[in-house]
N, C-alpha and C positions, 0 to 999 in steps of 0.2 A: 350687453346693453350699449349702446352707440351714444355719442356725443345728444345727440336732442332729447334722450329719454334720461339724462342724469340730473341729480341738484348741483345747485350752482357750488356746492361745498366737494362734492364728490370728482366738477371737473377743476377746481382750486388749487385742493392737494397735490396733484402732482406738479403744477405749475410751481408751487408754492415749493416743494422739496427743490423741484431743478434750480431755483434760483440761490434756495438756501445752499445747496450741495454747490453750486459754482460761487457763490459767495462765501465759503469759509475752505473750499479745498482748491482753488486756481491750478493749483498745479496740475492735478489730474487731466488738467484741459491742455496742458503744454504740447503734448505731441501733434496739434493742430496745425502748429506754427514750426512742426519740425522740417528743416530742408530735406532734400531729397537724402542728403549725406546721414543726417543727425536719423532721418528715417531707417537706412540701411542698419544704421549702430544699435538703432531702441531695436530690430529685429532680431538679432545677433545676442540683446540682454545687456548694449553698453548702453547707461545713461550716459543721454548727451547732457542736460543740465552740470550745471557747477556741483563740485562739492561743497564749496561752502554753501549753496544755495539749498540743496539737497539737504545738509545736516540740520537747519534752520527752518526747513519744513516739516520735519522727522519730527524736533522739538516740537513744535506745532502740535501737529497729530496725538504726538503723544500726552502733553495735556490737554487735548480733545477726547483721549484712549482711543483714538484710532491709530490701526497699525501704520508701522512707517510704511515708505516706497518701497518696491521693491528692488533689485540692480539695475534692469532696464529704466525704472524713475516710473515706472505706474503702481497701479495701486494691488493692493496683491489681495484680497479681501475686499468683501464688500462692507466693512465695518463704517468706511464714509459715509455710504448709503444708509447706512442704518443711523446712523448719528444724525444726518441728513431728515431722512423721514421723521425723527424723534421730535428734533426740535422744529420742523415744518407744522406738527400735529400741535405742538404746545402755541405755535402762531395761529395757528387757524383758530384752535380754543380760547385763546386772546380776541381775535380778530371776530371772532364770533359774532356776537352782540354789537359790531360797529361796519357789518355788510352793507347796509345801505348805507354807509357813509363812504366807502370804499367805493360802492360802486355809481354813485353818486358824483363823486370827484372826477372816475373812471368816465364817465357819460362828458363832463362838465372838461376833460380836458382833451380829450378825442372827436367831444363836438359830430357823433356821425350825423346830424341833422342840418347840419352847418347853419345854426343859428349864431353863430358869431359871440356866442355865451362868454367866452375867455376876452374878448374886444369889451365890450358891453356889462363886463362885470353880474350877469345874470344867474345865478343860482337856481331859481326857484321852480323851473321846468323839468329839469332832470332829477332834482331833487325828490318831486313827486312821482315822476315815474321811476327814481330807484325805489322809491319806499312800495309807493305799488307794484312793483316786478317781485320785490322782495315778499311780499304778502302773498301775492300770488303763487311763488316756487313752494313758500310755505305751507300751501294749502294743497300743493302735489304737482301742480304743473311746472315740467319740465323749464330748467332757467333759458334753454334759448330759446323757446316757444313761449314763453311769457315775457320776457326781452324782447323779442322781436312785434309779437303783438302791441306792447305799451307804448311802441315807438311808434306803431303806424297808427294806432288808433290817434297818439297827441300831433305826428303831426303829418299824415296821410301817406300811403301805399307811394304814391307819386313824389315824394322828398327823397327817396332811398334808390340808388343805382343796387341792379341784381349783385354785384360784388361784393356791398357795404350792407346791407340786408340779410345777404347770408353767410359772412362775414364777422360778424356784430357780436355777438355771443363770444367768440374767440380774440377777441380783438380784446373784448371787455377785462375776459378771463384776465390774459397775459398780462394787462395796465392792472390789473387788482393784484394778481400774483407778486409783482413786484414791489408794490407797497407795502402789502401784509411782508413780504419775507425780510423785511428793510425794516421791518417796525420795532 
């Protein structure tokens, strides 16, 4: 199933885990910023991180009951990932019942129609078309094909460049994802 034939919950969840999983395990994400040096070491199985830094993570983890690092400083399990997913699924179940207010805000502060909504203090445009997009995904159509429709019906085919049009749905997603996972 491809990105246009999913609900807006089903393309959520993963957003919603990645932000959670980089927002409670940081470390995991260390070897990004490793130098060319620190890179040869984590190959080799030396963490380059601190130790004090490292045992302080560990603690971490492990009232989380995720396993620690491993020697190299990565993760040796996917036990994050799963603690990750767990508490993504108890947000989304949270977050449930307040999608169109998510995506609503989502609309209201990315502005794709560029009504100046955030200048102008205006709510009440996108607010209907979240509630109506949301009714509509509800009834089986697809969240970026009823996303992108509400936008062109309120404010026509000719407001939206080809970029931001099919764009729009993923844009939505990622600005929702990061609220729900923050909530």
């Amino acid at each position: 199933m491809n990105n246009k034939e999913r609900s807006l919950k089903d393309l959520l969840l993963p957003r919603v885990k990645g932000n959670v999983h980089s927002r409670y395990f940081p470390e995991e994400y260390d070897y990004i910023y490793d130098s060319s040096v620190e890179a040869k070491n984590r190959k080799r199985g030396i963490n380059p991180m601190s130790q004090e830094y490292t045992d302080k993570v560990n603690e971490k983890r492990a009232q989380l009951g995720v396993s620690p690092l491993g020697p190299d400083g990565q993760a040796q399990d996917g036990s994050s990932d799963t603690f990750a997913s767990k508490v993504a699924e108890e947000q989304m179940d949270k977050a449930n019942e307040q999608l169109t207010r998510y995506l609503s805000e989502a609309l209201y502060e990315l502005d794709p129609a560029n009504t100046y909504c955030k200048e102008n203090s205006c709510f009440d445009e996108y607010e209907l078309i979240a509630q109506s997009t949301i009714a509509t995904e509800q009834n089986g159509k697809p969240f970026s094909v009823a996303i992108r429709e509400k936008m062109i019906n309120s404010f026509g085919r000719e407001t939206f460049d080809h970029k931001t049009i099919n764009t729009m749905s993923d844009t939505l997603i990622k600005s929702m994802a990061v609220k729900i996972a923050r909530a």
